[in-house]
Each structure stands twice: as C-alpha cells, then as structure tokens.
C-alpha positions as CSV (number, residue, x, y, z in Angstrom):
1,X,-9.8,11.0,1.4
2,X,-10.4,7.4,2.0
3,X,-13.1,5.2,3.4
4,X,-12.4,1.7,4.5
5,X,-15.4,-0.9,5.4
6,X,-15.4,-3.9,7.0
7,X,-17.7,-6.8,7.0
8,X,-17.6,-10.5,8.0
9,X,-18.1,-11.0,10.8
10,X,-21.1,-13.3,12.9
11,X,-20.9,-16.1,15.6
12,X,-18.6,-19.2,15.2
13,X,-17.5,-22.0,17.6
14,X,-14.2,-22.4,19.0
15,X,-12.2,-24.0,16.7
16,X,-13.5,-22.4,13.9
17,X,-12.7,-20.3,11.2
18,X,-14.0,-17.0,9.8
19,X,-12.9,-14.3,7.0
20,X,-12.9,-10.7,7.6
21,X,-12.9,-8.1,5.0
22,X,-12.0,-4.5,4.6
23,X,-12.8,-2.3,1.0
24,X,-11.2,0.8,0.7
25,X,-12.5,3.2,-1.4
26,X,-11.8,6.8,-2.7
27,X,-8.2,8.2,-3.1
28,X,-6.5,5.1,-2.4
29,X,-2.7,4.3,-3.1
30,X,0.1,1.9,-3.1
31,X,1.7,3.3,0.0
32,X,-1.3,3.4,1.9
33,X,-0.8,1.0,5.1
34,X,-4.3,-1.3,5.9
35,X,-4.4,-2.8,9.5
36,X,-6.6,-4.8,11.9
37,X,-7.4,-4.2,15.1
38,X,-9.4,-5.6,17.3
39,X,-11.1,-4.7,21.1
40,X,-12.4,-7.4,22.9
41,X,-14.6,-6.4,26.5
42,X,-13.0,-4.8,29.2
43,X,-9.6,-5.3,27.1
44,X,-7.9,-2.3,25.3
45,X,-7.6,-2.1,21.5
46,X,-4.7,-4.5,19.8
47,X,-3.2,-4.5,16.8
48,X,-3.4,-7.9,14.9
49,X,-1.7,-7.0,11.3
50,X,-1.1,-4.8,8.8
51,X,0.1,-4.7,5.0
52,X,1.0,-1.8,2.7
53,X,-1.0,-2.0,-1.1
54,X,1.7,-2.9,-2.9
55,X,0.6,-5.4,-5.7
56,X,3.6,-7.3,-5.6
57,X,4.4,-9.6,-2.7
58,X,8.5,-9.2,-2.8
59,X,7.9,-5.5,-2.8
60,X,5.1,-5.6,0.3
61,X,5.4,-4.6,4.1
62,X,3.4,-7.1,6.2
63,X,3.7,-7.2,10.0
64,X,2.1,-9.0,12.6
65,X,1.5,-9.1,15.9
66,X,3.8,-12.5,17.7
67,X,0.8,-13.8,19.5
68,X,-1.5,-13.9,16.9
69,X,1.2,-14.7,14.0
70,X,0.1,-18.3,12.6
71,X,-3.2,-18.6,13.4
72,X,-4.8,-15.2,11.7
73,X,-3.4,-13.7,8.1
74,X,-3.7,-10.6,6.4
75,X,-3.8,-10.7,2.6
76,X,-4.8,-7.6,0.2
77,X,-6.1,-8.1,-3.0
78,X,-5.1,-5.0,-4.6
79,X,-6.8,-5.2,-7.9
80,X,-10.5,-5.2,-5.0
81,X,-8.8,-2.7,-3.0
82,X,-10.1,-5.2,-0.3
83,X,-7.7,-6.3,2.5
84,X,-8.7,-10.0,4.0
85,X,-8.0,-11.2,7.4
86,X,-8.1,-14.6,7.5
87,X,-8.9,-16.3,11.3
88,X,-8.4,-19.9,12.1
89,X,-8.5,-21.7,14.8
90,X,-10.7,-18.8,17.1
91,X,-10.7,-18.7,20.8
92,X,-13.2,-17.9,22.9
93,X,-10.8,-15.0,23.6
94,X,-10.8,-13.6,20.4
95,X,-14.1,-12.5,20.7
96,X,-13.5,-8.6,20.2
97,X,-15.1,-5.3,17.6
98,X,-12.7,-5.9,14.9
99,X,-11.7,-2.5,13.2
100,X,-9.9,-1.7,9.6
101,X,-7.9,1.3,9.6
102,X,-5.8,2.9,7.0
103,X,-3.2,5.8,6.9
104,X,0.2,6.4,4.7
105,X,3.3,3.9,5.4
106,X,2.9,1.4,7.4
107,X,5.7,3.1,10.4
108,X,4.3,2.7,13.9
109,X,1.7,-0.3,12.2
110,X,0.3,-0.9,15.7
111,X,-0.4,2.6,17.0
112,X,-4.2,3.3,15.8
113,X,-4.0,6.6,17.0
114,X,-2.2,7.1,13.7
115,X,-4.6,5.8,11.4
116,X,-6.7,8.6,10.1
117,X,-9.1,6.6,8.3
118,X,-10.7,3.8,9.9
119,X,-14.0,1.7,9.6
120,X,-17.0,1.2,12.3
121,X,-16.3,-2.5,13.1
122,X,-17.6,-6.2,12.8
123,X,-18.3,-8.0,16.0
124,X,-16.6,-11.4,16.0
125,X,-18.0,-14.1,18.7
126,X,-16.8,-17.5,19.3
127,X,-18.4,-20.0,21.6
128,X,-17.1,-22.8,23.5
C-alpha cells in the first residue's frame, strides 16, 4: 500500500508563483509513477504531469501535458519520496483542487482512473 499527501497550496495573484508538494509514504518504489492533476469549477479533472521515482534523471519518465509544459514542472526528490510541482506564472484559470496520485508505470500517465492511490487535494486560487 501507498499513501500520497499533498500540501501547498493557498491564494496567489496572477502572475505569481506557488510550489506544490506530494510525500509518498508506505511501500513505495522506483517504478511507481507520481502525477498531478488538477479540477478547476465546472471543468473536468486534467492531467498536468507525471514522473516515475527513478533517482537518476537519464533513467526517469517525465511527461507533461502541451498546454501546461513551460510554465509548471514536476521534479521528485527521491531520497523525500516527495514529488514537487513547481507553478509559475498562474492564471486566473488555473484555479482548480489540485490532486497527487500514484500507481505502477507511468503507461496511460493522464488517465486518473488508473491511479489507485491518490491524495485528498490542495485548493490553488489565483486572483486578478
């Protein structure tokens, strides 16, 4: 079994930047696959990234979604078991729940019917 927690999130202004983070705890491995989603109101949930555990970068799967490539980035720190997703630049439009889900292999990254562990959320809200 594994457990995965998020926390960071709050209130920023547009234009802003925030850090996200997700600790996963019990029987966790290498080839476990960590994601973000997020669900903003009224919209459907979205997958914004996801990276296997591997503690070497050559050897690591990382995938993003295009539209959010460049401005948000998903880093683990495998030693914390903690997965980061860094957020810059936010948009009133990325207020959303932001969720941390886990599962083995990183296949079908976006699909977080999949995931069969995955955290309660951190509400992210940007202002104009």
């Amino acid at each position: 079994q594994v457990q995965v927690m998020e926390s960071g999130g709050g209130s920023v202004q547009a234009g802003g930047s925030l850090r996200l983070s997700c600790v996963a705890s019990g029987d966790v491995r290498v080839s476990h696959c960590v994601a973000w989603f997020r669900q903003g109101p009224g919209k459907e949930r979205e997958g914004i990234a996801a990276t296997s555990l591997t503690s070497f970068a050559s050897g690591r799967e990382t995938y993003y979604t295009d539209s959010l490539k460049g401005r948000f980035t998903i880093s683990p720190d495998t030693a914390k078991n903690t997965v980061y997703l860094q957020m810059n630049s936010l948009k009133p439009e990325d207020t959303a729940m932001y969720y941390c889900a886990a599962k083995w292999g990183c296949s079908q990254w976006s699909s977080y019917e999949f995931y069969n562990y995955r955290g309660q959320g951190t509400q992210v809200t940007v202002s104009s």
